[in-house]
VMD Tcl script that builds the backbone (N, CA, C; Angstrom):
set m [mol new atoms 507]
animate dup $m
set s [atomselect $m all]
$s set {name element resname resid chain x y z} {
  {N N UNK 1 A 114.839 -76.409 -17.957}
  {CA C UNK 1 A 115.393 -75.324 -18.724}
  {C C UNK 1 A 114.367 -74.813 -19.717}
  {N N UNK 2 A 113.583 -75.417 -20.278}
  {CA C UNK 2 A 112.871 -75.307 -20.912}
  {C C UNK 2 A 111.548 -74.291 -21.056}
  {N N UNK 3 A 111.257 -75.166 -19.421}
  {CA C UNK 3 A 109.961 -74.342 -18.937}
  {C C UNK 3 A 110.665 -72.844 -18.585}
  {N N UNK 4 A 112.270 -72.301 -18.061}
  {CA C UNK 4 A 112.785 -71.225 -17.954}
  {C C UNK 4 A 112.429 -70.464 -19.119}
  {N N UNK 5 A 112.509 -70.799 -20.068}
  {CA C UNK 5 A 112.657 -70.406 -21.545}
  {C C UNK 5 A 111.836 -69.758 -21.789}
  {N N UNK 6 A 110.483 -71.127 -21.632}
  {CA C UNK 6 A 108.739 -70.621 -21.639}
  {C C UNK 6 A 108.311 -68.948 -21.084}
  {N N UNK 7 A 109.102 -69.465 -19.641}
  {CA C UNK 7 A 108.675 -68.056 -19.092}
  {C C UNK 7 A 109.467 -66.547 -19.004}
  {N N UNK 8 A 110.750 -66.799 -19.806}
  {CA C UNK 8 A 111.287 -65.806 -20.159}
  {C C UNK 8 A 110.433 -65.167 -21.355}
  {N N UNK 9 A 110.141 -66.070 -22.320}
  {CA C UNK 9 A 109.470 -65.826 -23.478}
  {C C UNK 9 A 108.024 -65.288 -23.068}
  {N N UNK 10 A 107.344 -65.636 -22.058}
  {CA C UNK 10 A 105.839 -64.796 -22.166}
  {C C UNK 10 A 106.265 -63.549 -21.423}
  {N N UNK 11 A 107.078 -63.141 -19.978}
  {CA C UNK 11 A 107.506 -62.367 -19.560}
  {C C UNK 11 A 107.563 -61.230 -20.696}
  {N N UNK 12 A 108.500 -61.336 -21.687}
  {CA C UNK 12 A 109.065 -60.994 -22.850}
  {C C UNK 12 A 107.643 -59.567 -23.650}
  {N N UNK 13 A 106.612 -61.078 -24.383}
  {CA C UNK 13 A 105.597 -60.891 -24.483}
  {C C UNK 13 A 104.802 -59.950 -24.177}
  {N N UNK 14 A 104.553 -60.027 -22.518}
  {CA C UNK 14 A 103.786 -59.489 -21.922}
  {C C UNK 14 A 104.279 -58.255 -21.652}
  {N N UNK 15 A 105.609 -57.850 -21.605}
  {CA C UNK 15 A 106.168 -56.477 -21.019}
  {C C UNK 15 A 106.791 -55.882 -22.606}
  {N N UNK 16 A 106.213 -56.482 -23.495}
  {CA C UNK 16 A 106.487 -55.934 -25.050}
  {C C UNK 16 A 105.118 -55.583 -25.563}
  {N N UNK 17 A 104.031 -55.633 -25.479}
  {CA C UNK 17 A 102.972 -55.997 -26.142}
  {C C UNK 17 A 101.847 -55.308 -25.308}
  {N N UNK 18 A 102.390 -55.678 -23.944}
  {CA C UNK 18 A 101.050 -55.324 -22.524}
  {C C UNK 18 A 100.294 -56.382 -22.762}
  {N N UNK 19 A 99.338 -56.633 -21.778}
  {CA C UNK 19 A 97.962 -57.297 -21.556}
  {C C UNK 19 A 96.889 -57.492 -22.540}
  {N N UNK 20 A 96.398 -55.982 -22.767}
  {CA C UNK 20 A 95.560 -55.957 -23.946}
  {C C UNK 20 A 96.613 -56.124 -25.838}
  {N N UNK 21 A 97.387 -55.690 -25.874}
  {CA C UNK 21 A 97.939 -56.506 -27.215}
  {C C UNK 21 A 97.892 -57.527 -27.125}
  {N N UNK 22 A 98.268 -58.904 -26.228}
  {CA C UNK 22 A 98.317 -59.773 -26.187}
  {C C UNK 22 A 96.977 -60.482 -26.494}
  {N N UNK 23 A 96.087 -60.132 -25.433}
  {CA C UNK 23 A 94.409 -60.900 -26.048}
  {C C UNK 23 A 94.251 -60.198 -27.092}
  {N N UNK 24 A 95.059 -59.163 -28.101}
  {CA C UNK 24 A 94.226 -58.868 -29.353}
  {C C UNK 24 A 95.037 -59.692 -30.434}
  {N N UNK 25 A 96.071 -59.915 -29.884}
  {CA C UNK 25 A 97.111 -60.956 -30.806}
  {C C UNK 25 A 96.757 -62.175 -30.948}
  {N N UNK 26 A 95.991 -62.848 -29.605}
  {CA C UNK 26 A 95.525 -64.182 -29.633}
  {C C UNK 26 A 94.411 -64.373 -30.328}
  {N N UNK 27 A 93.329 -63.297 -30.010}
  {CA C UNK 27 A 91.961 -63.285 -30.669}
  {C C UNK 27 A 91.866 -62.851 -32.112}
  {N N UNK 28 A 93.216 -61.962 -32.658}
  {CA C UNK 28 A 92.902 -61.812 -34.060}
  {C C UNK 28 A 92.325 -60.142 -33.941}
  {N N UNK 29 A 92.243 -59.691 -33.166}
  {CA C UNK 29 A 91.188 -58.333 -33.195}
  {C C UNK 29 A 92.496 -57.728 -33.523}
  {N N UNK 30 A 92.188 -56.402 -33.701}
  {CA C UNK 30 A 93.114 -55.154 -33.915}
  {C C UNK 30 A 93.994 -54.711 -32.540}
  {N N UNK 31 A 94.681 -54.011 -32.556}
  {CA C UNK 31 A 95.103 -53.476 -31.011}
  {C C UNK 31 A 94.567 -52.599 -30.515}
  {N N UNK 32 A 94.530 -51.978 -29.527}
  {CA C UNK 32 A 93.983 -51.062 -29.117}
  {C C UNK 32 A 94.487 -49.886 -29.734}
  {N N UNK 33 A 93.738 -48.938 -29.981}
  {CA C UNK 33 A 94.214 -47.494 -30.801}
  {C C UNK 33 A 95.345 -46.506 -30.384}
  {N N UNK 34 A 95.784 -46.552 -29.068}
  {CA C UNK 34 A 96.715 -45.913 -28.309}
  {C C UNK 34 A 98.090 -46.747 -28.504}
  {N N UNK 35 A 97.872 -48.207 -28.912}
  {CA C UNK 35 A 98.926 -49.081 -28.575}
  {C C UNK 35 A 99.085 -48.770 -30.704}
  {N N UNK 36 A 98.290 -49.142 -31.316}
  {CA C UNK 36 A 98.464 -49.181 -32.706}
  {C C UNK 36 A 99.318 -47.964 -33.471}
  {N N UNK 37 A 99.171 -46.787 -33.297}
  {CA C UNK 37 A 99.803 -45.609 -33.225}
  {C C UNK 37 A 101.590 -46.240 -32.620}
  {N N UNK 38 A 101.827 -46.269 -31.717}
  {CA C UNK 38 A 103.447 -46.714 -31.229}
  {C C UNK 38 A 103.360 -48.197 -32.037}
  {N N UNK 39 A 102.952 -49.221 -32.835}
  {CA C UNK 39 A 103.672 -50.013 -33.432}
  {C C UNK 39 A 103.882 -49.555 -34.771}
  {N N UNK 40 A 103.895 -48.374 -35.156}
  {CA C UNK 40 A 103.862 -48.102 -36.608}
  {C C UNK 40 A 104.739 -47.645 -36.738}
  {N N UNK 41 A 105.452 -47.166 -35.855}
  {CA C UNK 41 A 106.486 -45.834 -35.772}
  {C C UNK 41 A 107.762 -47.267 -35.146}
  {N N UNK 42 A 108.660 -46.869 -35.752}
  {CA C UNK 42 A 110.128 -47.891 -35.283}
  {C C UNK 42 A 111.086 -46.477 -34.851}
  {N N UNK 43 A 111.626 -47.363 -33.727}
  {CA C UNK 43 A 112.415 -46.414 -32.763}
  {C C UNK 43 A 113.824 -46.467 -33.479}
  {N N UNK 44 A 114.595 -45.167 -32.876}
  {CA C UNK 44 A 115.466 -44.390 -33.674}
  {C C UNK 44 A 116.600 -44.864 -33.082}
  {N N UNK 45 A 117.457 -45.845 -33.673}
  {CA C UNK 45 A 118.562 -46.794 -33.286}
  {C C UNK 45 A 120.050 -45.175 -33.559}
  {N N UNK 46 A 120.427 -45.258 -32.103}
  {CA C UNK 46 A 121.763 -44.333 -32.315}
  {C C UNK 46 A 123.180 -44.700 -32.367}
  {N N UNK 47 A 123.080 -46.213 -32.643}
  {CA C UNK 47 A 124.301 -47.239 -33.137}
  {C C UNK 47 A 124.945 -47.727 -32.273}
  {N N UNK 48 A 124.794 -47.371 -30.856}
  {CA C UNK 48 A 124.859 -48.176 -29.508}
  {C C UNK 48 A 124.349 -49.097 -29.144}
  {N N UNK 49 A 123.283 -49.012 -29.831}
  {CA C UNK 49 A 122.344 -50.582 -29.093}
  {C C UNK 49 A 121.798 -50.001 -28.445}
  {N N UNK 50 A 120.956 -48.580 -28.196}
  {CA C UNK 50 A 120.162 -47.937 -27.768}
  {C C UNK 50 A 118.831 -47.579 -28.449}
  {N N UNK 51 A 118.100 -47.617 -28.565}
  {CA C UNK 51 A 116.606 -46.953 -29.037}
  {C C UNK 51 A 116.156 -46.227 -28.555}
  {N N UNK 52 A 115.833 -44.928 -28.856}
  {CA C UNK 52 A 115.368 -43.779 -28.209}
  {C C UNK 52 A 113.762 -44.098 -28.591}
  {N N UNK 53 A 112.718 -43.946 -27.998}
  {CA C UNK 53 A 111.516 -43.785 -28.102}
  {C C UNK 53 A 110.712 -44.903 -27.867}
  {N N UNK 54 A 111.346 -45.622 -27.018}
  {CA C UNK 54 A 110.549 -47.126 -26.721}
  {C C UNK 54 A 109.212 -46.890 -25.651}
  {N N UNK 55 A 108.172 -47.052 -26.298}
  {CA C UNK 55 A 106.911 -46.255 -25.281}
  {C C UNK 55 A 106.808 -47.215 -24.432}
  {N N UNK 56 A 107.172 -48.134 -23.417}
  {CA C UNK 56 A 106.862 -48.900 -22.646}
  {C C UNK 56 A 105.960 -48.778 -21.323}
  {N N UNK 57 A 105.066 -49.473 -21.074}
  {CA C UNK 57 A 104.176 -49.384 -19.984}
  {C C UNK 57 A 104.511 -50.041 -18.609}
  {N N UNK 58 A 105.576 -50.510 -18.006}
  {CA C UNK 58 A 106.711 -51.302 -17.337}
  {C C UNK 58 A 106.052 -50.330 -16.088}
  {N N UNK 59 A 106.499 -48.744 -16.332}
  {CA C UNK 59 A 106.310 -48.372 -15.297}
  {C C UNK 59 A 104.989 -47.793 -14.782}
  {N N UNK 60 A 104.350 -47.264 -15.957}
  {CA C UNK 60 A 102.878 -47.091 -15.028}
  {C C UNK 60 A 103.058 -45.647 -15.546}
  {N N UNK 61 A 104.246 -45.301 -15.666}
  {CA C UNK 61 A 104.531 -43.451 -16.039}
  {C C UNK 61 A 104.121 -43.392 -17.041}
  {N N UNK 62 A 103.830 -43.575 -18.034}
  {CA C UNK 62 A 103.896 -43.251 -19.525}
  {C C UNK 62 A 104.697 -42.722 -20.015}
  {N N UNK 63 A 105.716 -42.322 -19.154}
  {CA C UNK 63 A 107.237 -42.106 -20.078}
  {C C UNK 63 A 107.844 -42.173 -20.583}
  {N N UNK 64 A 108.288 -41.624 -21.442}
  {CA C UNK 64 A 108.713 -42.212 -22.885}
  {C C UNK 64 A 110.261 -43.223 -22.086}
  {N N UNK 65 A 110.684 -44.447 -22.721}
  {CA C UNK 65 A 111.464 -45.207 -22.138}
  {C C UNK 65 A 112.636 -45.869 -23.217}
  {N N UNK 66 A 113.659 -45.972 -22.742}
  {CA C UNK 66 A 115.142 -46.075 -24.125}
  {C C UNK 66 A 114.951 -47.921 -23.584}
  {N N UNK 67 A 115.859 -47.950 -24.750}
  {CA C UNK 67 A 116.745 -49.579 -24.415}
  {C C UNK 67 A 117.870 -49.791 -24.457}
  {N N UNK 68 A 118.693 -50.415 -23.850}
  {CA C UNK 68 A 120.132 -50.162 -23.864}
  {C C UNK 68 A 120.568 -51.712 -23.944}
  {N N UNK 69 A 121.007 -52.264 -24.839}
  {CA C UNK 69 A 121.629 -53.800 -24.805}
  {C C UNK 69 A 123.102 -54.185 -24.607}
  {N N UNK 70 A 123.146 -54.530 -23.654}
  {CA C UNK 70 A 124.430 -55.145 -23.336}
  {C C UNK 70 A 125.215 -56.349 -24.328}
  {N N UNK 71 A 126.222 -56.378 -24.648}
  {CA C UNK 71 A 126.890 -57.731 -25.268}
  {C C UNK 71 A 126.483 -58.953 -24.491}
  {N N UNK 72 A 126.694 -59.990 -24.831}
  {CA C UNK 72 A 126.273 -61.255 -24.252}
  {C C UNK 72 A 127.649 -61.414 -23.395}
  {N N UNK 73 A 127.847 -61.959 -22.209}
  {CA C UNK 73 A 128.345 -62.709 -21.131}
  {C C UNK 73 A 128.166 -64.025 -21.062}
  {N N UNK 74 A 129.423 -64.470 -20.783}
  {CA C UNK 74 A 129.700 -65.999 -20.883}
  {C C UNK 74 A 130.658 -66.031 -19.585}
  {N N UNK 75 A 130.291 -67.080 -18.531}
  {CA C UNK 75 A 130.625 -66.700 -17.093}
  {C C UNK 75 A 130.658 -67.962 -16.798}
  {N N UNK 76 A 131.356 -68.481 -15.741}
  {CA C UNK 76 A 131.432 -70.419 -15.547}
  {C C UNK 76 A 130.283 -69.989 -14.182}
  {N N UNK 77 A 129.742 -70.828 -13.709}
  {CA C UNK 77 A 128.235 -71.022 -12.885}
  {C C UNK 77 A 129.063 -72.365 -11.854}
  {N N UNK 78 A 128.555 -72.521 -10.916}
  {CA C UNK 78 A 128.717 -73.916 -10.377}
  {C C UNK 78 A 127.495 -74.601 -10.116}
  {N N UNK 79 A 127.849 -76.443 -10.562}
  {CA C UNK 79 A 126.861 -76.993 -10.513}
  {C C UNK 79 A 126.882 -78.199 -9.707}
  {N N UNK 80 A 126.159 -79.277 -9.093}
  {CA C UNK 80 A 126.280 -80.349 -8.591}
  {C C UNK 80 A 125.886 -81.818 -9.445}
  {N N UNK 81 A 126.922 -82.202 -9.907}
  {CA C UNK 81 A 126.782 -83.324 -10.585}
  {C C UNK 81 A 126.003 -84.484 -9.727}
  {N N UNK 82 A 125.115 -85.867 -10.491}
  {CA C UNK 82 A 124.314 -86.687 -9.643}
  {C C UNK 82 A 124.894 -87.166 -8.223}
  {N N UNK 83 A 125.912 -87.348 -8.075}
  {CA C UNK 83 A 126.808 -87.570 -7.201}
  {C C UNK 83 A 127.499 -86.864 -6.540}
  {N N UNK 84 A 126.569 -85.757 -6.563}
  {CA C UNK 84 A 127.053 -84.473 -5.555}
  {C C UNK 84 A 128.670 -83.943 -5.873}
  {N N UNK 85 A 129.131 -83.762 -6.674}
  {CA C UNK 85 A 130.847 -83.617 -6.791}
  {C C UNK 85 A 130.400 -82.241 -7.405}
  {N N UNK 86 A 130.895 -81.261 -7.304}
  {CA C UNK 86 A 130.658 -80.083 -8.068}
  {C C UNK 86 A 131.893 -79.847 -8.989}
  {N N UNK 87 A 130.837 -79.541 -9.962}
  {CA C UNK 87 A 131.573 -78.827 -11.413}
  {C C UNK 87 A 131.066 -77.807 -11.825}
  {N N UNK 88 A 132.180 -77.270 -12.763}
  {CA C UNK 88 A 131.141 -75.738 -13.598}
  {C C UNK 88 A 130.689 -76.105 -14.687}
  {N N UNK 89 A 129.673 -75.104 -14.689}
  {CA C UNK 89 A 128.983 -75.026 -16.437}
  {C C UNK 89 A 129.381 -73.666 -16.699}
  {N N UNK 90 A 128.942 -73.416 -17.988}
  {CA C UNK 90 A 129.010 -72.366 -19.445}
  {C C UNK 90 A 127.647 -71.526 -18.341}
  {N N UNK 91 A 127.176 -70.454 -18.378}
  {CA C UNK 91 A 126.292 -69.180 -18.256}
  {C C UNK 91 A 126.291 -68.431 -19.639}
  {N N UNK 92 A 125.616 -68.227 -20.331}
  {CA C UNK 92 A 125.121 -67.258 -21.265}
  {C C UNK 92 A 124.057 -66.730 -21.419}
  {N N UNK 93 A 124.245 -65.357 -21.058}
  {CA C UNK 93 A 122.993 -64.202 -20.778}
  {C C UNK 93 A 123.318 -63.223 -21.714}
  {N N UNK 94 A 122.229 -62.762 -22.357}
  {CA C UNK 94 A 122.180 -61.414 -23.124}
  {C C UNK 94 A 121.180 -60.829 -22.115}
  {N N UNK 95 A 121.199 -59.425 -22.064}
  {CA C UNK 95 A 120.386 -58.541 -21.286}
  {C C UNK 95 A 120.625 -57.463 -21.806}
  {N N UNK 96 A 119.183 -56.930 -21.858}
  {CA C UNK 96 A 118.922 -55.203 -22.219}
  {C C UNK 96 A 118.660 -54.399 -20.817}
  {N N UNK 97 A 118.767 -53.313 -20.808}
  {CA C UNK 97 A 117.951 -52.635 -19.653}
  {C C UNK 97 A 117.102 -51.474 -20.467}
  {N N UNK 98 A 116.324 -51.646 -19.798}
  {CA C UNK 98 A 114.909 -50.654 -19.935}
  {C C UNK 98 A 115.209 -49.155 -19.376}
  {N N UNK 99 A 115.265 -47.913 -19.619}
  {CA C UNK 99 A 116.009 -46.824 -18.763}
  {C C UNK 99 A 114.757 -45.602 -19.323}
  {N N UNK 100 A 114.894 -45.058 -18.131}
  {CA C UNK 100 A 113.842 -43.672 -18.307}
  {C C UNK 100 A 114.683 -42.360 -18.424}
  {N N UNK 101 A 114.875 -42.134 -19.629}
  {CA C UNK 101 A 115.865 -40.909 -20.536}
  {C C UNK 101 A 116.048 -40.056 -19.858}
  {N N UNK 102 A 115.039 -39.038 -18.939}
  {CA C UNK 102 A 114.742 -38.273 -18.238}
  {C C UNK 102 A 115.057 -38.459 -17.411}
  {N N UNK 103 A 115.098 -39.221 -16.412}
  {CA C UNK 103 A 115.592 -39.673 -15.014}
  {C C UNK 103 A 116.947 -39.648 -14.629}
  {N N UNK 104 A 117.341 -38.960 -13.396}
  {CA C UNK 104 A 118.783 -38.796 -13.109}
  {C C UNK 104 A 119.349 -40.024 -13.205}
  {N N UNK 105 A 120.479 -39.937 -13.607}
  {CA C UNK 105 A 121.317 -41.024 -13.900}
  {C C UNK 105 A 121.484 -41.854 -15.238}
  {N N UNK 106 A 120.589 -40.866 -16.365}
  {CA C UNK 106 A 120.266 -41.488 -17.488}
  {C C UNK 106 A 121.534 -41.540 -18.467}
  {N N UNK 107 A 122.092 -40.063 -17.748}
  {CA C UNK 107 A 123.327 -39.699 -19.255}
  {C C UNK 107 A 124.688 -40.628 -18.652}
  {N N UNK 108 A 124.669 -41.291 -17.736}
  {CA C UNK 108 A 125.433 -42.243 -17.038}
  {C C UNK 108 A 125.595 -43.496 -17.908}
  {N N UNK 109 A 123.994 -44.009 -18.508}
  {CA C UNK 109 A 124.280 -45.363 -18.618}
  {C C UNK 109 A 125.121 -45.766 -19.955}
  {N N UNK 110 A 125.597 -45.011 -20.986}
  {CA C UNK 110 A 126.129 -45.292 -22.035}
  {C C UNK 110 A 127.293 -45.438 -21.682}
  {N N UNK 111 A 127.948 -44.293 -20.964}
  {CA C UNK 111 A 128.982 -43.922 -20.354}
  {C C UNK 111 A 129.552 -45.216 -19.319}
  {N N UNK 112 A 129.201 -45.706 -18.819}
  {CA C UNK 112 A 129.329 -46.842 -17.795}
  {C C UNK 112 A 129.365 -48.056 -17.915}
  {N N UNK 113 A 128.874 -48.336 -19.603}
  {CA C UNK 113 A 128.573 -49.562 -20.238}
  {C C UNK 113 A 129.555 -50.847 -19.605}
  {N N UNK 114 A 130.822 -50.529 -19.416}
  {CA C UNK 114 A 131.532 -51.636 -18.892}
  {C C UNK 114 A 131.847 -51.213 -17.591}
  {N N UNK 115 A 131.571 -50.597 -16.852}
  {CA C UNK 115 A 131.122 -51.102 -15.133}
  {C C UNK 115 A 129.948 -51.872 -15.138}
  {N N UNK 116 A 128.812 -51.508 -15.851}
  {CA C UNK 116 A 128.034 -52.403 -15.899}
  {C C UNK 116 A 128.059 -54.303 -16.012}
  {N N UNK 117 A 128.557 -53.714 -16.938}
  {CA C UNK 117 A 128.966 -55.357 -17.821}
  {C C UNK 117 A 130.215 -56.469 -16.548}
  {N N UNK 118 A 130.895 -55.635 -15.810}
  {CA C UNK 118 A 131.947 -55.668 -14.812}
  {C C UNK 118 A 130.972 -56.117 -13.491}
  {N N UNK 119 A 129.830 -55.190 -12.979}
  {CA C UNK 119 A 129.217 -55.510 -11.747}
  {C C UNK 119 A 127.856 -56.832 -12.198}
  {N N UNK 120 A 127.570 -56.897 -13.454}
  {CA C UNK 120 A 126.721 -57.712 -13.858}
  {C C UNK 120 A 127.474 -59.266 -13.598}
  {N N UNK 121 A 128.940 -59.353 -14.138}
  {CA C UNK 121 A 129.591 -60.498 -14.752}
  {C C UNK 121 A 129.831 -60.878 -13.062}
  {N N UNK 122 A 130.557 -60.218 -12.225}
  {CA C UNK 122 A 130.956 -60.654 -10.635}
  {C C UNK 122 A 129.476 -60.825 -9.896}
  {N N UNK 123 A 128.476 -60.737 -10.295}
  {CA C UNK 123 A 127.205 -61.415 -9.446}
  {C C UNK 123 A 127.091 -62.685 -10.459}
  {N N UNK 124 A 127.011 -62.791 -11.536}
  {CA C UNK 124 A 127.123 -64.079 -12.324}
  {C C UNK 124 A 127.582 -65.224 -11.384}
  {N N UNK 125 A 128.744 -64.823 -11.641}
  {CA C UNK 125 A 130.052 -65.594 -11.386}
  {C C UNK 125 A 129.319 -66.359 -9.774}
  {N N UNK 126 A 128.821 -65.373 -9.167}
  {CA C UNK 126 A 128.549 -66.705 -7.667}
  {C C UNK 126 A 127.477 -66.926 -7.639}
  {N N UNK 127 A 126.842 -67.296 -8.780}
  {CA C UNK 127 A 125.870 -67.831 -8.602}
  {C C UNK 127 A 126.071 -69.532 -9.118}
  {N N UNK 128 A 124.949 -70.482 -8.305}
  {CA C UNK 128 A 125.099 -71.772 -8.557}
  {C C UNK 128 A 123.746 -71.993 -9.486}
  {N N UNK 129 A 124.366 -73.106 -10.377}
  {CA C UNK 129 A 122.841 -73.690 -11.117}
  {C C UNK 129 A 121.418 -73.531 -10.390}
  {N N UNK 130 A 121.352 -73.963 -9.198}
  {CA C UNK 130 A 120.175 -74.416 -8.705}
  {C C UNK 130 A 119.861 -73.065 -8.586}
  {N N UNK 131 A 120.110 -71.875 -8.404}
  {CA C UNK 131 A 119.797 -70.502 -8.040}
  {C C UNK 131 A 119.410 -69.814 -9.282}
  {N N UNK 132 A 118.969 -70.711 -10.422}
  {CA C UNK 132 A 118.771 -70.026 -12.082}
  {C C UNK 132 A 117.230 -70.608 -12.429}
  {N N UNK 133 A 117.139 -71.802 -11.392}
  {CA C UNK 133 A 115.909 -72.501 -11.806}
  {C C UNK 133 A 114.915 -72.295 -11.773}
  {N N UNK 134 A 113.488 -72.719 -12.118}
  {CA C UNK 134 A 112.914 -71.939 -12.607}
  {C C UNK 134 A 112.290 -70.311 -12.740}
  {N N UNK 135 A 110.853 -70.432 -12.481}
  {CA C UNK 135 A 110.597 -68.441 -12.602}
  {C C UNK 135 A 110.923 -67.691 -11.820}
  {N N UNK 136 A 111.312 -68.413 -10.178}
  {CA C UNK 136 A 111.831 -67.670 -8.946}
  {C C UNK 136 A 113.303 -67.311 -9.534}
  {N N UNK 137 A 113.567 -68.209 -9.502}
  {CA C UNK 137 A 115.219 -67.874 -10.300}
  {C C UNK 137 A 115.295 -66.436 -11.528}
  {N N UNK 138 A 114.682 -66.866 -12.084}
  {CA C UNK 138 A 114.863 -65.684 -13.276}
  {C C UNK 138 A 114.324 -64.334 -12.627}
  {N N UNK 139 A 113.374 -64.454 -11.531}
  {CA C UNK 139 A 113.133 -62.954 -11.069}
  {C C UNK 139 A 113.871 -62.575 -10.255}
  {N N UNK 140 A 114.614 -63.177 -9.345}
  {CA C UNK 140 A 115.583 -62.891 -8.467}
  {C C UNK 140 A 116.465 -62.479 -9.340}
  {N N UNK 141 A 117.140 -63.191 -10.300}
  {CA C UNK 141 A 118.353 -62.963 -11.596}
  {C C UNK 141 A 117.841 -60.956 -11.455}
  {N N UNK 142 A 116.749 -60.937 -12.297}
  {CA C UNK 142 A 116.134 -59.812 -12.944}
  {C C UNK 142 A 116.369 -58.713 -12.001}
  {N N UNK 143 A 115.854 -58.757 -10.565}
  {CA C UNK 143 A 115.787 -58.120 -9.519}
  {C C UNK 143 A 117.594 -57.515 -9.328}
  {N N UNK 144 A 117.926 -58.537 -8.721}
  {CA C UNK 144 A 119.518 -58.247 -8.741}
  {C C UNK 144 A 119.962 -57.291 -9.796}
  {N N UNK 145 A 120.025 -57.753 -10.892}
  {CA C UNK 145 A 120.887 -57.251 -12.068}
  {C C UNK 145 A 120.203 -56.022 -11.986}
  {N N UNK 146 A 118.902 -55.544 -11.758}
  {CA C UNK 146 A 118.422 -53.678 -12.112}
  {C C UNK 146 A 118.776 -53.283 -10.679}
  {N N UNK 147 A 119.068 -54.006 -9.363}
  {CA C UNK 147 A 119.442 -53.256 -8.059}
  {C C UNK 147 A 121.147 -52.789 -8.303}
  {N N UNK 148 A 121.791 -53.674 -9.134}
  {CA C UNK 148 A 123.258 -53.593 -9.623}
  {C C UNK 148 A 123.486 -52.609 -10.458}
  {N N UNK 149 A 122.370 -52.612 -11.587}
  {CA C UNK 149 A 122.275 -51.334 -12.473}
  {C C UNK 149 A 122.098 -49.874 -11.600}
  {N N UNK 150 A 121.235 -49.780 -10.927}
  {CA C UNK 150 A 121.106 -48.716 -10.391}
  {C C UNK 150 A 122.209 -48.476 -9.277}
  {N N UNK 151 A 122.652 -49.158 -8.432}
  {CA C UNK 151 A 123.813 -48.776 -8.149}
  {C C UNK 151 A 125.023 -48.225 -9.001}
  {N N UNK 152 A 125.651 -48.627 -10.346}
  {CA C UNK 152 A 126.629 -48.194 -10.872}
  {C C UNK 152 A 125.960 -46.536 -11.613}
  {N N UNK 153 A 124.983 -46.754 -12.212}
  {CA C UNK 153 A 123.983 -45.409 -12.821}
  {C C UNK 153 A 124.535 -44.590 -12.028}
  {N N UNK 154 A 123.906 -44.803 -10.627}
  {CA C UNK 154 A 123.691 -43.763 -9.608}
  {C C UNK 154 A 122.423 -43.004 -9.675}
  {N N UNK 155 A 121.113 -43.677 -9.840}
  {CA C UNK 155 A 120.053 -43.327 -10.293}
  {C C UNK 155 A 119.120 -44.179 -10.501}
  {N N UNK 156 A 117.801 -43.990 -10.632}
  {CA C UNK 156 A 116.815 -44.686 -10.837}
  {C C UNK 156 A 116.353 -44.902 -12.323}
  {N N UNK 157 A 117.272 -44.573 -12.763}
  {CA C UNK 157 A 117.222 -44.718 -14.659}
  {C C UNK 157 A 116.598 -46.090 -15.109}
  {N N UNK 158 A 117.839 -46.567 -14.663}
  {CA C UNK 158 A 117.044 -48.232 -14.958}
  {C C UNK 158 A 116.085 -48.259 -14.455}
  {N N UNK 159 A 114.953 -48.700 -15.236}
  {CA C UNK 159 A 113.786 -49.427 -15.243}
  {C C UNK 159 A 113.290 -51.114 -15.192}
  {N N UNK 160 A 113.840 -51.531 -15.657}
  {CA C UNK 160 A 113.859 -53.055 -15.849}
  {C C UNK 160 A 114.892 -53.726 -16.572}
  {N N UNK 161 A 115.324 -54.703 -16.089}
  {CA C UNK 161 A 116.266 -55.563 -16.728}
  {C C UNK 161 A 115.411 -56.546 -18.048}
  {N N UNK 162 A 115.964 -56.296 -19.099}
  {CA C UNK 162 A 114.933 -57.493 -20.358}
  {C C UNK 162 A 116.139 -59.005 -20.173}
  {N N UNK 163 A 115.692 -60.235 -20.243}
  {CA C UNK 163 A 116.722 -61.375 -20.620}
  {C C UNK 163 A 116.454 -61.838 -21.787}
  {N N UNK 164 A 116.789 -61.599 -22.854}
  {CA C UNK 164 A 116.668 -62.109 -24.250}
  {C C UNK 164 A 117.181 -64.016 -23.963}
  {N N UNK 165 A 118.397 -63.978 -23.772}
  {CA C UNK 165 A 118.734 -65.478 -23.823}
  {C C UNK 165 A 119.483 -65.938 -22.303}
  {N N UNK 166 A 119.083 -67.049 -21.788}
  {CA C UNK 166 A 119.787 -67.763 -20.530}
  {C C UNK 166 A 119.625 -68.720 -21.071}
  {N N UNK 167 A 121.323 -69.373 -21.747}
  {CA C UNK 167 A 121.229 -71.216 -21.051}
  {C C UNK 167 A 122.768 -71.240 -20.808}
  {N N UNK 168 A 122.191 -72.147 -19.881}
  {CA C UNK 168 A 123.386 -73.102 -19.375}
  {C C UNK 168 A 123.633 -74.531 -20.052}
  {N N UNK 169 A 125.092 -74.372 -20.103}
  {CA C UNK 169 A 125.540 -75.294 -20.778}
  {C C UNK 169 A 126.481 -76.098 -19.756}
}
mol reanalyze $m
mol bondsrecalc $m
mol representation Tube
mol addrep $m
């Protein structure tokens, strides 16, 4: 679980920061001048749990890119105890999605917030422990949940699924 954690957390990192912030964060140097400009400026919260102006590099577009955070989900998981007998555990996921403002299907996603939260929670639900474990797990998780997003959108809005927190309890 742990090492899950690890790599949610550099994932995190790396798709917050990019490549080059990161070796300028480790080394102490400055950021790059294109990246320094967008950390000065804080994005314009519209009381949804949305941020308008999140410059993210995810896609390669340079498009300007929102965030949209979902409430946390708490979902029973099935697991296999040492003795093979199956029981459930606790699931708790927070997730943002990453969405390109511009892109059809954008004025959808506020609007939809609980179909979302509805088609997110019923893929939860069948999933088993062993299918969470480690980084394969969390990208499959990731994968799913933005193929689910874009199905309810109806659009390619979503950009990426973020996982702030996964544990199982």
């Amino acid at each position: 679980m742990a090492a899950l954690c690890c790599a949610a957390l550099a994932g995190g990192l790396v798709a917050g920061a990019g490549l080059d912030g990161l070796r300028a964060l480790a080394s102490g140097d400055a950021p790059p001048a294109d990246e320094a400009a967008d950390h000065g400026a804080e994005p314009a919260d519209d009381g949804h749990g949305t941020q308008d102006g999140y410059g993210g590099t995810g896609t390669g577009t340079g498009a300007e890119q929102a965030l949209h955070h979902l409430d946390e989900m708490i979902v029973n998981v099935t697991s296999a105890s040492a003795s093979g007998r199956l029981t459930t555990r606790f699931l708790k996921v927070n997730v943002a999605i990453v969405y390109d403002p511009a892109a059809p299907g954008a004025d959808e996603l506020e609007a939809r917030t609980l179909f979302l939260r509805d088609t997110f929670q019923d893929y939860l639900r069948q999933l088993s422990e062993t299918e969470l474990e480690g980084s394969l797990g969390l990208h499959r998780l990731k994968a799913e949940l933005l193929r689910r997003a874009r199905a309810v959108v109806g659009g390619d809005a979503p950009q990426e699924i973020l996982v702030s927190d996964l544990i199982i309890q």
